[in-house]
C-alpha positions in Angstrom: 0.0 0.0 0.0 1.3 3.6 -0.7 2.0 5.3 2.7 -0.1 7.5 3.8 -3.3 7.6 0.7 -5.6 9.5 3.2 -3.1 12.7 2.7 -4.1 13.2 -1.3 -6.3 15.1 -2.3 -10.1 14.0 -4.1 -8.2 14.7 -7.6 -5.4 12.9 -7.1 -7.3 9.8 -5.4 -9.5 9.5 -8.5 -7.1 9.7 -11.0 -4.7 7.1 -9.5 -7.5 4.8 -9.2 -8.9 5.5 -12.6 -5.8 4.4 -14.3 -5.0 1.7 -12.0 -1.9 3.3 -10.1 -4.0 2.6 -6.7 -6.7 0.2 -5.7 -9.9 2.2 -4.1 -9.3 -0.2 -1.2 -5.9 1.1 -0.9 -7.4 4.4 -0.4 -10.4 3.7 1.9 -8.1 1.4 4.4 -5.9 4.1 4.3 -8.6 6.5 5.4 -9.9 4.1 7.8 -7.2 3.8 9.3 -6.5 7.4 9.6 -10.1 7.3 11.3 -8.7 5.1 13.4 -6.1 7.1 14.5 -7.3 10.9 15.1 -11.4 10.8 15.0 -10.9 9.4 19.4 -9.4 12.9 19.7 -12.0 14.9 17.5 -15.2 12.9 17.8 -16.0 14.2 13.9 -17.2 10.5 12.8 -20.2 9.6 14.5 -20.9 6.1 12.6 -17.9 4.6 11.3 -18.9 2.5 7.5 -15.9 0.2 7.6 -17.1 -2.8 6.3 -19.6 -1.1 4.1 -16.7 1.7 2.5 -14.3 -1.7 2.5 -17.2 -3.3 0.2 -18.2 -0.6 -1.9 -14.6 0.3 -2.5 -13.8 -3.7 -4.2 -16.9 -3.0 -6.1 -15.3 0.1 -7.5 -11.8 -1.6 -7.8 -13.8 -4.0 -10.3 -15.5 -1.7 -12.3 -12.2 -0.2 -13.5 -10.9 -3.7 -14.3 -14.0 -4.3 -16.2 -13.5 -1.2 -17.9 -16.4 0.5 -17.2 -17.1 3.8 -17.8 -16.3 5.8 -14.3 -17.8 8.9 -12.5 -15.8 12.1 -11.2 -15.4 11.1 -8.1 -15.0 6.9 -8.3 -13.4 5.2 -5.2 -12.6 7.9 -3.3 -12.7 8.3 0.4 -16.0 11.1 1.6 -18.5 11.4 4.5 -21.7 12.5 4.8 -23.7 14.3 7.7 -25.9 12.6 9.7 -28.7 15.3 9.0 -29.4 13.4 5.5 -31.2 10.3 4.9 -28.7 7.2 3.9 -29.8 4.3 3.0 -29.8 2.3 6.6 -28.4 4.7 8.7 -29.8 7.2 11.1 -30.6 10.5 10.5 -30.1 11.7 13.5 -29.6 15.1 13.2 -28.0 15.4 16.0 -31.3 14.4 18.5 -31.5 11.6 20.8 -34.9 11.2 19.7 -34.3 10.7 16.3 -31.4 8.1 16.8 -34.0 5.2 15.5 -35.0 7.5 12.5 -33.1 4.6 9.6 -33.0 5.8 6.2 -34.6 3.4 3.8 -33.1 5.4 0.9 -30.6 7.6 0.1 -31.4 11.9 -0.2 -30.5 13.2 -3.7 -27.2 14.5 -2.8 -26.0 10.7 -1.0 -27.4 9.2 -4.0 -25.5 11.7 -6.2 -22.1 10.7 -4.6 -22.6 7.2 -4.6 -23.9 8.2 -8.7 -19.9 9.5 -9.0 -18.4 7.0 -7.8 -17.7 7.8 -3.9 -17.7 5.4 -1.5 -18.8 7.0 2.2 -16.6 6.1 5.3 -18.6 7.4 8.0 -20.8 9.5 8.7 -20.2 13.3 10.4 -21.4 15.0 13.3 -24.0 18.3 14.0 -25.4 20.4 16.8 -28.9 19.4 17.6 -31.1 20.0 15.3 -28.4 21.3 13.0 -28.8 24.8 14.9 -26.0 26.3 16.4 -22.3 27.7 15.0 -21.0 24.8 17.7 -21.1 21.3 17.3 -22.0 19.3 20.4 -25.0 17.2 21.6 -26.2 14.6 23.8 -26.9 12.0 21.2 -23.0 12.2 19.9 -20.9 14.1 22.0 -18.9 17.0 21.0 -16.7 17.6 17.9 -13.5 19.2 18.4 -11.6 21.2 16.1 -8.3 19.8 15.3 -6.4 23.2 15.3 -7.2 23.5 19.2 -9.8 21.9 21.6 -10.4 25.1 22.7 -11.9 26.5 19.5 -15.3 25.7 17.9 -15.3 23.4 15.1 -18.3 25.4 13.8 -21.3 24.5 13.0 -23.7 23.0 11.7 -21.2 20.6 9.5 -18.2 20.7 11.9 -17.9 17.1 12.0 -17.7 17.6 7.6 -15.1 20.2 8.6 -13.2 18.6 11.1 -13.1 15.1 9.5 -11.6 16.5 6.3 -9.0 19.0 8.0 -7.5 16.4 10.0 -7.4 13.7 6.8 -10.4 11.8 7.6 -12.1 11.9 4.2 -11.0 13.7 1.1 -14.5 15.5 0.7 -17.3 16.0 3.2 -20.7 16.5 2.7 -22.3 19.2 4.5 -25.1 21.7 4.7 -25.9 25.8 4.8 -28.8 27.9 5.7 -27.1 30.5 8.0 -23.3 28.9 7.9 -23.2 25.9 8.4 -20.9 25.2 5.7 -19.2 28.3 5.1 -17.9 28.7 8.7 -16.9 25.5 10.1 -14.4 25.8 6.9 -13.6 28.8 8.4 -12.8 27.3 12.0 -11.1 24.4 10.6 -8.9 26.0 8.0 -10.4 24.2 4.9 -12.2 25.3 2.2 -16.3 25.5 1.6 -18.8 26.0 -0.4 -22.3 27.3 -0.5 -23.5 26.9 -3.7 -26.8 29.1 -5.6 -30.1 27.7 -3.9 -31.5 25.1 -6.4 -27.8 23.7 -7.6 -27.7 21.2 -5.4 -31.1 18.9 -5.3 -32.0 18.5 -1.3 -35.0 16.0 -0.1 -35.0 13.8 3.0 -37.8 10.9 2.2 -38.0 10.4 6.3 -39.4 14.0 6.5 -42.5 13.9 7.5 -43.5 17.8 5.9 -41.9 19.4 3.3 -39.4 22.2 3.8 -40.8 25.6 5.1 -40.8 28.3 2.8 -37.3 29.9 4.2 -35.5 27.1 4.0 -36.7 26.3 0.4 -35.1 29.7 -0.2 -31.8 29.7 2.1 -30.9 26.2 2.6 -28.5 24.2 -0.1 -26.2 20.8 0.3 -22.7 21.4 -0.5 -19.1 19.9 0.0 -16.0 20.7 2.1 -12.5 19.7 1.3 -8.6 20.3 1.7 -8.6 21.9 -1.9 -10.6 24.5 -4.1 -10.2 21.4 -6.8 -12.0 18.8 -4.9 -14.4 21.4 -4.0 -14.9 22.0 -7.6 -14.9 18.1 -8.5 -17.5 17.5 -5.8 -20.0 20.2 -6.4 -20.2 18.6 -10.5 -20.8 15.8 -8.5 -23.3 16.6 -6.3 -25.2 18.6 -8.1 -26.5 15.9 -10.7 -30.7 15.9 -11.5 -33.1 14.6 -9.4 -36.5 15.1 -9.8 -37.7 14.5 -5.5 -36.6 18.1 -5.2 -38.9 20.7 -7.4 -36.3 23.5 -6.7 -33.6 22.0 -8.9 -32.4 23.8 -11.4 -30.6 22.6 -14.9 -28.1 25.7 -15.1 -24.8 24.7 -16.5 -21.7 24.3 -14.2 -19.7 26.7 -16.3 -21.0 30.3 -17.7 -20.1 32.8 -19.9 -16.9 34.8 -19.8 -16.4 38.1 -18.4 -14.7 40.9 -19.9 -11.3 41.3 -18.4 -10.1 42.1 -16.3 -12.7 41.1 -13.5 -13.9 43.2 -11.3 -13.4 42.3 -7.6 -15.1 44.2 -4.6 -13.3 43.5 -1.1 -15.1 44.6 1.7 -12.3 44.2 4.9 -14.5 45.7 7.1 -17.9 46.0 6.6 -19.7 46.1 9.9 -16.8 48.4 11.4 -16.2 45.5 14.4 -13.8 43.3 12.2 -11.0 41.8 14.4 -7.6 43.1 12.4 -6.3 39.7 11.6 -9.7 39.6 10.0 -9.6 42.7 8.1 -6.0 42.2 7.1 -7.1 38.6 5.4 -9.6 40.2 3.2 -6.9 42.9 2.4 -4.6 40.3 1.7 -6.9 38.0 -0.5 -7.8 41.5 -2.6 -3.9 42.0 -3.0 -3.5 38.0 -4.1 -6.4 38.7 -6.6 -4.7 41.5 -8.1 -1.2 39.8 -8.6 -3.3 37.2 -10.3 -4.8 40.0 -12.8 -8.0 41.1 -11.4 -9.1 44.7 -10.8 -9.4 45.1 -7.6 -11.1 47.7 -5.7 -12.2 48.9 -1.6 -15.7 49.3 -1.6 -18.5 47.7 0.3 -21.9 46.3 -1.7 -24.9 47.9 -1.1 -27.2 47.0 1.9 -25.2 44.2 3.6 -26.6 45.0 6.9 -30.0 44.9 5.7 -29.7 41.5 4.3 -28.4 40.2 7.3 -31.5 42.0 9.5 -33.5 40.4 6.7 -32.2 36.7 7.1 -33.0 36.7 11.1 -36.2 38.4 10.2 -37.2 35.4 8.2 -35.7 32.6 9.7 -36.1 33.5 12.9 -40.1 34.2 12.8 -40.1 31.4 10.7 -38.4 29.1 13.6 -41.0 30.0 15.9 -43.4 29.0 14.1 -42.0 25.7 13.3 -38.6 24.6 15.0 -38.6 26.4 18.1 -41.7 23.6 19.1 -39.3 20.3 18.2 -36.0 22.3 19.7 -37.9 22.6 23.3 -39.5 19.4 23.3 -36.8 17.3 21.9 -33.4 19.2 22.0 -30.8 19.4 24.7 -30.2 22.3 26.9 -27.3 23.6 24.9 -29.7 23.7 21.9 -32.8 25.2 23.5 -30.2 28.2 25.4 -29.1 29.0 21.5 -32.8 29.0 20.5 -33.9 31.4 23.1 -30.6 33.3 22.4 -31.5 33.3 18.3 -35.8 34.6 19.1 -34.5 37.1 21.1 -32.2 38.7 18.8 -34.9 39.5 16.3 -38.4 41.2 16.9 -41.7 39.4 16.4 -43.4 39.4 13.5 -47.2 39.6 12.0 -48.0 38.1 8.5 -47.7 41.6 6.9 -44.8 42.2 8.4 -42.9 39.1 7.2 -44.6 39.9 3.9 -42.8 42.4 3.6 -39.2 41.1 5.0 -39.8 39.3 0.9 -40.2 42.7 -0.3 -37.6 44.0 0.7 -35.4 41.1 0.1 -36.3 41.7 -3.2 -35.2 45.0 -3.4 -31.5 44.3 -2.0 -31.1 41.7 -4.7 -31.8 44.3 -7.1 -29.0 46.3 -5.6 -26.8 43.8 -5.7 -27.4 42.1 -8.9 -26.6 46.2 -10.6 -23.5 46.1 -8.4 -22.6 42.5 -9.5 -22.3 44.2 -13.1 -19.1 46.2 -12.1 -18.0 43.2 -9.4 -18.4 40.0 -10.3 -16.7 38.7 -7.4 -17.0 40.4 -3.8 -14.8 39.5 -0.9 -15.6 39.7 2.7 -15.4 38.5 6.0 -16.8 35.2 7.1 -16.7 35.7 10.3 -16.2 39.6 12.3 -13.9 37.1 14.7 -11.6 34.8 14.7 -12.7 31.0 15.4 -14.9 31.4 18.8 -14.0 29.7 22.0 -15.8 26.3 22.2 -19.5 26.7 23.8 -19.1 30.4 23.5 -22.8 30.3 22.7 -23.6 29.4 26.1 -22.3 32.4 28.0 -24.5 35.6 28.4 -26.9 37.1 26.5 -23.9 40.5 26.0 -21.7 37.9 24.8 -24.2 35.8 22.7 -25.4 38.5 21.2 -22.3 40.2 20.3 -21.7 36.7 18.9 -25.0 36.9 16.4 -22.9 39.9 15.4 -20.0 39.0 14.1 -21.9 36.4 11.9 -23.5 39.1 9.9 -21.7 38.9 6.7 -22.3 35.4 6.8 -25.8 35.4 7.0 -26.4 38.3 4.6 -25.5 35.9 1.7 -28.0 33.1 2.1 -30.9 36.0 2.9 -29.7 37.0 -1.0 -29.5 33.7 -2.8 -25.8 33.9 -3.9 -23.3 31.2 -3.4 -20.7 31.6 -1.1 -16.9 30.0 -1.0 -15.0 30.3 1.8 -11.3 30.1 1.4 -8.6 29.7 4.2 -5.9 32.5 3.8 -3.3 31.8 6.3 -3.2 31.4 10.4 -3.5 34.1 13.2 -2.5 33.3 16.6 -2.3 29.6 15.6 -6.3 30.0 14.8 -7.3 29.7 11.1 -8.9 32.5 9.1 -9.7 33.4 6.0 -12.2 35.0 3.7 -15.6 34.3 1.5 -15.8 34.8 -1.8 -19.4 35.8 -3.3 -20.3 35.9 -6.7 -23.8 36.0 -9.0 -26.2 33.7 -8.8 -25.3 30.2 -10.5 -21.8 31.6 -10.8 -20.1 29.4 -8.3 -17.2 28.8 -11.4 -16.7 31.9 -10.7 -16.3 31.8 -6.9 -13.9 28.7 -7.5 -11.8 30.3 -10.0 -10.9 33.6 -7.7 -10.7 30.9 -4.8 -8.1 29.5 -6.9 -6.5 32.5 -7.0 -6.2 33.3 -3.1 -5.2 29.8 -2.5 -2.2 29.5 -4.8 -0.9 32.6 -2.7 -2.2 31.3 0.4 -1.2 27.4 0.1 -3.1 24.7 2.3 -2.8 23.8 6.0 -4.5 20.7 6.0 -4.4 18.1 6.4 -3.3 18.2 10.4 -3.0 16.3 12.9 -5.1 17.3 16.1 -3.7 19.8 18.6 
């Protein structure tokens, strides 16, 4: 076996397999054992698929024997969240009382993996109920990050995030509606994307309701990984037809060019609280993108704080309405402390009112969609702050709040329907930070290709060991 398989990146795995330089085996027992080895310390892996990944990866190992024609992603190493129905597994979500909800088949975006070729190791864990920028609950236990203990992993995929920064995995699966992609990537010093609303088909058939109405808007599957390639090579993946989810759209992978050069917006400080090693990594990334021939310029887009006050708005009245109900009667403390924190940061609303939360969502779109014609690619913060301590969401309400605060850039983007790459651009204080790159709707080529840009200045951390 080739030391150390579970170090190479998505690209690398399924090329080697394809042309027979490495068995698939070779690479999922190398992952394994890398499981093994580091997930005691991080807790990332929930269910471990061993014999199932060893299985499916001799059926892969055949096919390319046989000659068969293979998908993007055949034989290699990923994990999936435990929020998503698999075939025979639980979808926990993170709740004690859902840990005998098993999966008779797969969601679109596990069958769309297992469609490229990926065979799934394990499978990752999420706050309760998928719900907080923290990762910890009584079901599984807590998820640490593998840069320090004493950091969040983030949330809600930092078991995606964790598992694939410390080598567990070449890709993981994870989810965003206010996050929980783009910042445990940011915590865990890997890369992430949240991809255009309707890119990425999203059904579980163990739901008993469909999706409310803001999460049909906000929320979207998407992958984590080491690289801004395997990022790429997963979303053409993942994003593949399927029909259970009527929000799917058939919008090609790759649009048209712009004229060059591009413009690029950074925005180091929008909110005026930014943290200086944040503010100096969106500076930084706008000087990377320059080198690399883009024009760059300093100026913020239009009505970011009011995009952000729309998303808790929505959600938030939403969530009374519908989640705050399950979160108190089924969630753990931790969980139902960040819900009360979460209602209380946004006002009431009647059905007028939220009526017109869409109106005006409406209207900022509009704003940025005419500012998206000089900038096609905007930088900003992911975070205000660096990594937050681990459980800082259970202090006070000052220090909650001020919390909910730093996360406004991040939540502004979902609100708008534009997808979201977030990009690691070095290390501050041995704590990983970095930036988001946001670009037009169904444009996420273009998010990858100035992610591309920042990384090859930037380099990758991962993967690491656990500190």
């Amino acid at each position: 076996m080739k030391p150390e398989l579970w170090r190479w990146s998505a690209t690398e795995l399924a090329r080697a397999i394809a042309s027979g330089d490495i068995s698939s085996r070779e690479a999922v027992q190398s992952t394994l054992d890398r499981i093994a080895q580091v997930n005691p310390a991080l807790n990332a892996i929930v269910q471990v698929l061993a014999e199932e990944a060893l299985a499916a990866a001799d059926v892969a190992d055949a096919a390319v024997r046989a000659g068969y024609r293979l998908g993007p992603l055949h034989g290699v190493p990923v994990t999936t969240k435990v929020n998503v129905d698999q075939r025979a597994c639980a979808t926990t979500n993170g709740v004690v009382e859902f840990r005998n909800v098993i999966a008779t088949e797969d969601s679109p975006v596990v069958a769309n993996l297992r469609k490229a070729g990926a065979v799934i190791v394990g499978r990752t864990n999420t706050p309760a109920f998928s719900h907080r920028w923290f990762t910890d609950n009584d079901l599984h236990g807590a998820t640490h990050n593998p840069w320090n203990k004493g950091l969040t992993p983030g949330g809600s995929s930092g078991g995606a995030a964790s598992a694939v920064a410390a080598g567990m995995g070449a890709i993981g699966h994870g989810n965003d509606f206010g996050g929980s992609i783009r910042y445990p990537a940011y915590a865990c010093g890997v890369a992430g994307l949240r991809p255009t609303p309707g890119r990425i088909p999203a059904f579980n058939p163990s739901a008993t309701a469909d999706r409310p109405i803001t999460a049909q808007l906000m929320s979207v599957q998407g992958p984590l990984a080491r690289s801004v390639a395997d990022v790429r090579l997963a979303l053409a993946a993942m994003a593949q037809p399927d029909m259970r989810d009527g929000t799917w759209m058939p919008v090609p992978l790759q649009g048209p060019e712009f004229n060059r050069p591009i413009g690029v917006a950074i925005a180091p400080s929008p909110f005026g609280d930014e943290a200086p090693e944040v503010i100096a990594a969106v500076e930084a990334a706008g000087r990377w993108l320059a080198e690399a021939g883009f024009a760059v310029e300093e100026v913020e887009p239009p009505r970011l704080a009011e995009a952000a006050d729309v998303w808790h708005r929505l959600v938030i009245n939403e969530e009374r309405r519908a989640l705050a109900p399950l979160i108190r009667k089924f969630g753990d403390a931790r969980s139902r402390y960040n819900l009360d924190c979460h209602i209380a940061y946004a006002p009431e609303l009647d059905g007028d009112q939220v009526l017109a939360c869409f109106e005006q969502r409406l209207g900022i779109i509009r704003a940025w969609q005419l500012f998206q014609e000089r900038y096609p690619v905007i930088i900003l913060p992911v975070s205000a702050q660096l990594p937050f301590r681990f459980g800082q969401d259970q202090e006070d309400d000052a220090v909650v709040r001020a919390l909910i605060d730093a996360q406004r850039s991040l939540l502004a983007i979902p609100a708008l329907g534009f997808p979201s790459l977030a990009v690691p651009t070095g290390i501050a204080g041995g704590k990983p930070v970095g930036v988001q790159v946001v670009a037009g709707r169904f444009r996420e080529d273009v998010c990858l290709a100035a992610g591309e840009a920042i990384e090859a200045r930037a380099s990758t951390f991962t993967p690491i060991d656990p500190r």
